[in-house]
MMTF fields as JSON, N, C-alpha, C and O atoms, coordinates in Angstrom:
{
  "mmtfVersion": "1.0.0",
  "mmtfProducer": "UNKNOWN",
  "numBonds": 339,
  "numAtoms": 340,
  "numGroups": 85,
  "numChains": 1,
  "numModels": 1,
  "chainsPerModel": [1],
  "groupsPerChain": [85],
  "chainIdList": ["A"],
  "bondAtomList": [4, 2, 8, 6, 12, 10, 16, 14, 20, 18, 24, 22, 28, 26, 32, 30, 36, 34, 40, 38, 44, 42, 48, 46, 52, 50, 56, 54, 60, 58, 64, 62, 68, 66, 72, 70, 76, 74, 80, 78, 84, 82, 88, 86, 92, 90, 96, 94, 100, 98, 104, 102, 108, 106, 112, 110, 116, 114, 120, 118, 124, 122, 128, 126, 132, 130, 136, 134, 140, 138, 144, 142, 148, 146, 152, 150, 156, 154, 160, 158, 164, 162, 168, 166, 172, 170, 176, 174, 180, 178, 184, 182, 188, 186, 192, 190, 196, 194, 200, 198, 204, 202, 208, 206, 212, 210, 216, 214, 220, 218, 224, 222, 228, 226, 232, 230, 236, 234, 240, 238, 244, 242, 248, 246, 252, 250, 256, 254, 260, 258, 264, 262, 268, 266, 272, 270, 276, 274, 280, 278, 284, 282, 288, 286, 292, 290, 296, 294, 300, 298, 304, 302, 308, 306, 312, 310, 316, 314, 320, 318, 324, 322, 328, 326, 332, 330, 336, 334],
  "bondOrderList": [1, 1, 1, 1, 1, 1, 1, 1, 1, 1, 1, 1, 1, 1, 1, 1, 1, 1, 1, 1, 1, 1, 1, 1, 1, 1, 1, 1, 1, 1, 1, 1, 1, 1, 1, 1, 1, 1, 1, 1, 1, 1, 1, 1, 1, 1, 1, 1, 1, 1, 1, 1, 1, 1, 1, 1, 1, 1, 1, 1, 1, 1, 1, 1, 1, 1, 1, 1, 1, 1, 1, 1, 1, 1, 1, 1, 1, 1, 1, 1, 1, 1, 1, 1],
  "groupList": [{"groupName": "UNK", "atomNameList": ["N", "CA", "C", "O"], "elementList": ["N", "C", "C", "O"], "formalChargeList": [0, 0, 0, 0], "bondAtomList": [1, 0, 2, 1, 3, 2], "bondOrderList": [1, 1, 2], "singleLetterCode": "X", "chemCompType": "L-PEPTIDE LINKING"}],
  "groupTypeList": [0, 0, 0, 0, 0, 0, 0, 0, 0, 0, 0, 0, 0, 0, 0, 0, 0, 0, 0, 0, 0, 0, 0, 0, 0, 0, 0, 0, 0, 0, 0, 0, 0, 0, 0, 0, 0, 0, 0, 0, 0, 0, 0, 0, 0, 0, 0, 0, 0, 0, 0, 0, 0, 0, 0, 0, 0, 0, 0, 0, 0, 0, 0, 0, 0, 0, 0, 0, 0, 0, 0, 0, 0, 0, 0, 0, 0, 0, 0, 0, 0, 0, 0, 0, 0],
  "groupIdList": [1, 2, 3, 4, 5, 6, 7, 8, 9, 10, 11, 12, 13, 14, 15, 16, 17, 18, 19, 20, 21, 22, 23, 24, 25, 26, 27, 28, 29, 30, 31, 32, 33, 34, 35, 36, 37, 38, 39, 40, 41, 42, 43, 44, 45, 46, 47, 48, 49, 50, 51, 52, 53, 54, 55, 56, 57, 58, 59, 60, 61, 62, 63, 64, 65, 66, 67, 68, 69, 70, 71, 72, 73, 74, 75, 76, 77, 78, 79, 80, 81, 82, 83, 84, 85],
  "secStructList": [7, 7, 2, 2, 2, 2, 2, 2, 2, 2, 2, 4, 4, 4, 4, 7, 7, 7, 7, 7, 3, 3, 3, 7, 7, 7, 7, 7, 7, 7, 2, 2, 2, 2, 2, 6, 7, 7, 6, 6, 7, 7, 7, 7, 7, 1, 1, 7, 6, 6, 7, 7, 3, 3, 3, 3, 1, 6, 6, 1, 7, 7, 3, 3, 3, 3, 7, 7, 3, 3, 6, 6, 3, 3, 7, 7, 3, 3, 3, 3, 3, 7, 7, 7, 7],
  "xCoordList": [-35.719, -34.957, -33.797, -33.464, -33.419, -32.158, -32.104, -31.436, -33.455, -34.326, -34.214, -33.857, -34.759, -35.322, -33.148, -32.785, -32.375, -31.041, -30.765, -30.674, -30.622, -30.143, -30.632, -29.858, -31.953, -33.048, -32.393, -32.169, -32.163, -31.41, -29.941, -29.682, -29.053, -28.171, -27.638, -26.494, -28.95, -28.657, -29.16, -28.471, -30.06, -30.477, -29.402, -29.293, -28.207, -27.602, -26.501, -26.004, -26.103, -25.634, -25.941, -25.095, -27.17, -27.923, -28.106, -28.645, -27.549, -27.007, -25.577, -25.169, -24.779, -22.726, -23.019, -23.786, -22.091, -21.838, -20.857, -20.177, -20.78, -19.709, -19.861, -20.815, -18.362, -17.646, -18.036, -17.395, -19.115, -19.097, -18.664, -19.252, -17.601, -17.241, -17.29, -17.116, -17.569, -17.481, -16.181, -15.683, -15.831, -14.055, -14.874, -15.663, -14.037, -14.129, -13.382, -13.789, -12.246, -10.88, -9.474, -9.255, -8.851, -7.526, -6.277, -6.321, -4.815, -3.812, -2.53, -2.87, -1.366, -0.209, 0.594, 0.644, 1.009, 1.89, 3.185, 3.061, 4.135, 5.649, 4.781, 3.869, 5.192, 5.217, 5.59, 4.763, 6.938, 7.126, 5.944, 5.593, 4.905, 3.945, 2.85, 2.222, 2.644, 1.399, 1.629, 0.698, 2.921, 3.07, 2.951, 2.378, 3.172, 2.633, 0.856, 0.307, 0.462, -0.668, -1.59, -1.575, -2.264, -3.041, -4.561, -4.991, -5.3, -6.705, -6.418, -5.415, -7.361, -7.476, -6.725, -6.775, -5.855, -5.237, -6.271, -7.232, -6.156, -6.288, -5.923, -5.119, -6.584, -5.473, -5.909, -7.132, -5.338, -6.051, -6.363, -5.407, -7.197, -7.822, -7.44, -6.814, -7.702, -7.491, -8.908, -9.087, -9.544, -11.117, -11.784, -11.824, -12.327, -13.096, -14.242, -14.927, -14.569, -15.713, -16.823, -16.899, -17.369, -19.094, -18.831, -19.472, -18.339, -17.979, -18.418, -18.741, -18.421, -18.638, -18.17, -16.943, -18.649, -17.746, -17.946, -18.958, -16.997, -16.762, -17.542, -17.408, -18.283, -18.929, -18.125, -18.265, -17.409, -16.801, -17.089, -17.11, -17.453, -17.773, -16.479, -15.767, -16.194, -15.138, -13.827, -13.085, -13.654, -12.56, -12.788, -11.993, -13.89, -14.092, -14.616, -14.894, -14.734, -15.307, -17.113, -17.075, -18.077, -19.379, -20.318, -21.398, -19.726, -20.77, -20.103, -18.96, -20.618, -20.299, -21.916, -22.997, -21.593, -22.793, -22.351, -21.185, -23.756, -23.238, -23.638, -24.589, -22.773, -23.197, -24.654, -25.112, -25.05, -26.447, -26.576, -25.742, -27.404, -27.579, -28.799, -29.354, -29.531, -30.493, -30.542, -29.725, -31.513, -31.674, -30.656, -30.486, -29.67, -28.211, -27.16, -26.074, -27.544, -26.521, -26.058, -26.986, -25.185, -24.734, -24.757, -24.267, -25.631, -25.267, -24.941, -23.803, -25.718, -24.518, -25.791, -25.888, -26.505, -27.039, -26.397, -25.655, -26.637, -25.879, -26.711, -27.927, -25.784, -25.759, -25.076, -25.025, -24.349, -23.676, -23.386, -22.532, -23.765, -23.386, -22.119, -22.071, -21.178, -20.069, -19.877, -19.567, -19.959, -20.276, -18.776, -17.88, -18.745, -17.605, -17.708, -18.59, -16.774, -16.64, -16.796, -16.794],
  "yCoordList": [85.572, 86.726, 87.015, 88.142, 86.265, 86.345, 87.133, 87.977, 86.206, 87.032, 88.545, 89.12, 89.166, 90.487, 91.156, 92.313, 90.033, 91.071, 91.531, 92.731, 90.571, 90.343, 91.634, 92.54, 91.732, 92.908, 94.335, 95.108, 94.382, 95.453, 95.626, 96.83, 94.996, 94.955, 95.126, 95.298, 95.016, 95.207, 96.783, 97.568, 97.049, 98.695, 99.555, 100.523, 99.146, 99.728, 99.803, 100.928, 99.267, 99.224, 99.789, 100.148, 100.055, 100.876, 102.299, 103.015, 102.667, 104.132, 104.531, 105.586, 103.343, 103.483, 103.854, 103.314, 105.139, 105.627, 104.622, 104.09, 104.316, 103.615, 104.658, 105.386, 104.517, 105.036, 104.398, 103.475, 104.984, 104.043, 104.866, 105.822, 104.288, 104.488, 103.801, 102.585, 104.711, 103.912, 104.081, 105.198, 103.3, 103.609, 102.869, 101.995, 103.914, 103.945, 102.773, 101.753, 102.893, 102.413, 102.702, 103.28, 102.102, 102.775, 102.498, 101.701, 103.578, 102.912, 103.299, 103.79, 103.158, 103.539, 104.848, 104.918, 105.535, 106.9, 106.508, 105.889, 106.856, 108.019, 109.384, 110.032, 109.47, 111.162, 112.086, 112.93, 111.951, 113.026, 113.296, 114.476, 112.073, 112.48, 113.206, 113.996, 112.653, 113.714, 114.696, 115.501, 115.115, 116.643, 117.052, 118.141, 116.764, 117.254, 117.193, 117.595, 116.55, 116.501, 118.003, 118.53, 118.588, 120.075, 119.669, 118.517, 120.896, 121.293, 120.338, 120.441, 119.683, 118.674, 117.676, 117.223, 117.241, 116.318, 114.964, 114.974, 114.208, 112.559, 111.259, 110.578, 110.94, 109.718, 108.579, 108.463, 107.647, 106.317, 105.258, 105.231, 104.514, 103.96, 102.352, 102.158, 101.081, 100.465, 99.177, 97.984, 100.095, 99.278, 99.845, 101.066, 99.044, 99.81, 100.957, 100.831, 101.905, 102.994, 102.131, 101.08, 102.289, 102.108, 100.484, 99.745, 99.977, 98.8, 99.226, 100.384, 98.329, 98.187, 98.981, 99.078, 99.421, 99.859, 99.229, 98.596, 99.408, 98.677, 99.484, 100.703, 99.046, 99.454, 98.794, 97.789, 99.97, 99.807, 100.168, 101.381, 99.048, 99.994, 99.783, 98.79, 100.814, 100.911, 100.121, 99.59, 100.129, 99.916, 98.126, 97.243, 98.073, 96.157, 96.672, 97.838, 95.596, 95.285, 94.765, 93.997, 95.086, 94.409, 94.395, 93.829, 95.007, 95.221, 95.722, 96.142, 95.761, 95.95, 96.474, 95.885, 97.534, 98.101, 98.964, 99.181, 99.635, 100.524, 102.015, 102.391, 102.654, 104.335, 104.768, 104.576, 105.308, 106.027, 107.822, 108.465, 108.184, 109.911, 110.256, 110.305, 110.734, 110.858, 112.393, 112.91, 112.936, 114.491, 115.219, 115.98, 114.976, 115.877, 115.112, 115.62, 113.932, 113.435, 112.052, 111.308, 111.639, 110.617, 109.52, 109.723, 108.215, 107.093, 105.305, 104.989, 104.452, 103.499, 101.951, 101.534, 101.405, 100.27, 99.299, 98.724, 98.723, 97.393, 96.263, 96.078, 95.582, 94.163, 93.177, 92.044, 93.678, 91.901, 92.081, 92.966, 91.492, 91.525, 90.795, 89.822, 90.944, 90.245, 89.142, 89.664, 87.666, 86.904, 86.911, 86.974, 86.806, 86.517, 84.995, 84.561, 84.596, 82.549, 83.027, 82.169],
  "zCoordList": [91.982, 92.442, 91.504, 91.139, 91.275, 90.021, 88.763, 88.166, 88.666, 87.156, 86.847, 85.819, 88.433, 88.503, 88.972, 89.188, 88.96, 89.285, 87.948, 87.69, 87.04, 85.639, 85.151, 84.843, 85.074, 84.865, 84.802, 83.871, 86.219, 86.897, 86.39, 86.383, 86.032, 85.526, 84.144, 83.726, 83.478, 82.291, 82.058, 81.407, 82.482, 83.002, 83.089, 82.336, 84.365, 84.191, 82.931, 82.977, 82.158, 80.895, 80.016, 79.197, 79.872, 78.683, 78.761, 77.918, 79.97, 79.55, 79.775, 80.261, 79.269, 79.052, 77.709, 76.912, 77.539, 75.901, 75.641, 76.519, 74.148, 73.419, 72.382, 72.109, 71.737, 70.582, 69.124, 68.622, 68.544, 66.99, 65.632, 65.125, 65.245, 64.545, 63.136, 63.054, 61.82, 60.914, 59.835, 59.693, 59.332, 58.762, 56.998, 56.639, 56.432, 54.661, 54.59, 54.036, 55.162, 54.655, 55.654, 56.718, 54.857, 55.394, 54.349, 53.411, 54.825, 54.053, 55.075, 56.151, 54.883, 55.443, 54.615, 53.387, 55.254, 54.34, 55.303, 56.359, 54.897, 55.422, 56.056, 55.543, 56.856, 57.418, 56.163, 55.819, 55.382, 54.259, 53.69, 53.67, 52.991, 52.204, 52.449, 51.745, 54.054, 54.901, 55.175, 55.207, 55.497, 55.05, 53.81, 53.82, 52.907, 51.546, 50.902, 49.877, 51.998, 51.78, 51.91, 53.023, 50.967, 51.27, 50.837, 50.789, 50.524, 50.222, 48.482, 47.775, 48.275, 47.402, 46.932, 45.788, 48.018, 47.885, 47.809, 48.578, 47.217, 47.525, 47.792, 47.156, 48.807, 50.003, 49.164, 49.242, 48.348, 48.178, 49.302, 50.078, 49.613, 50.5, 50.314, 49.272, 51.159, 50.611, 50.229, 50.472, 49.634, 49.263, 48.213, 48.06, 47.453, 46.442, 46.515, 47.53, 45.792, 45.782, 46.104, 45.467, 46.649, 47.001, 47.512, 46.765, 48.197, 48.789, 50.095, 50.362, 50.839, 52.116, 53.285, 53.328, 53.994, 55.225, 56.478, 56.777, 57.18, 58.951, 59.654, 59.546, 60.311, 61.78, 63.697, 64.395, 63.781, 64.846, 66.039, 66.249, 67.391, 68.654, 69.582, 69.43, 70.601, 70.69, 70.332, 71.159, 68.928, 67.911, 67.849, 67.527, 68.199, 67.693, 66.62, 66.338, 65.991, 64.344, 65.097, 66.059, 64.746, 64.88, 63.378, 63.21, 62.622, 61.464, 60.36, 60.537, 59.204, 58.057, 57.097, 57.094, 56.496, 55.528, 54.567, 54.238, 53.968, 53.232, 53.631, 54.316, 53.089, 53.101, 52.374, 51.248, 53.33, 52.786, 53.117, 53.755, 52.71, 53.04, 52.707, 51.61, 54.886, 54.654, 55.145, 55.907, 54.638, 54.884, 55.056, 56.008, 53.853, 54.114, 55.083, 55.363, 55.538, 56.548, 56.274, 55.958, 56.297, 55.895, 57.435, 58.546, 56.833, 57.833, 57.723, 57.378, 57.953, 57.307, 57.687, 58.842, 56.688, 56.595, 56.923, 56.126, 58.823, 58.474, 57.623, 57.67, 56.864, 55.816, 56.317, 55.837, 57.606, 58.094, 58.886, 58.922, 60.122, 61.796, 61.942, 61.19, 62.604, 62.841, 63.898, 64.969, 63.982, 64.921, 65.083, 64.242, 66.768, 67.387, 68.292, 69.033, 67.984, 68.273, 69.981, 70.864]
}
């Protein structure tokens, strides 16, 4: 009987939206500079070009990959699952 709750329980879980997000990078500004920021400005990041990116579900870390682009759309190969202790 247990078996068949677990079952049921996990059912319901699998249709909760989560938030995934994937992040390039990041850096810190002053407010002065982000206002100066316009149409071709460039933010430096703090990671190298074509390096890795974070795969985030609601703002945990679970993964890490790379950027890909398929049919005009950009999405993201995970290469490393994130084990949590």
């Amino acid at each position: 009987m247990a078996n068949s709750d677990n079952g049921r329980n996990i059912d319901l879980l699998m249709s909760v939206p989560l938030k995934i997000t994937a992040e390039l990078g990041s850096c810190k500004m002053l407010v002065e500079d982000i206002l100066k920021l316009g149409t071709g400005s460039v933010v430096e990041l703090d990671r190298i070009a074509g390096g890795p990116v974070d795969l985030l579900v609601n703002d945990r870390l679970v993964a890490r990959g790379d950027v890909v682009a398929i049919d005009e759309k950009f999405g993201v190969r995970i290469t490393e699952l994130i084990e949590r202790p």
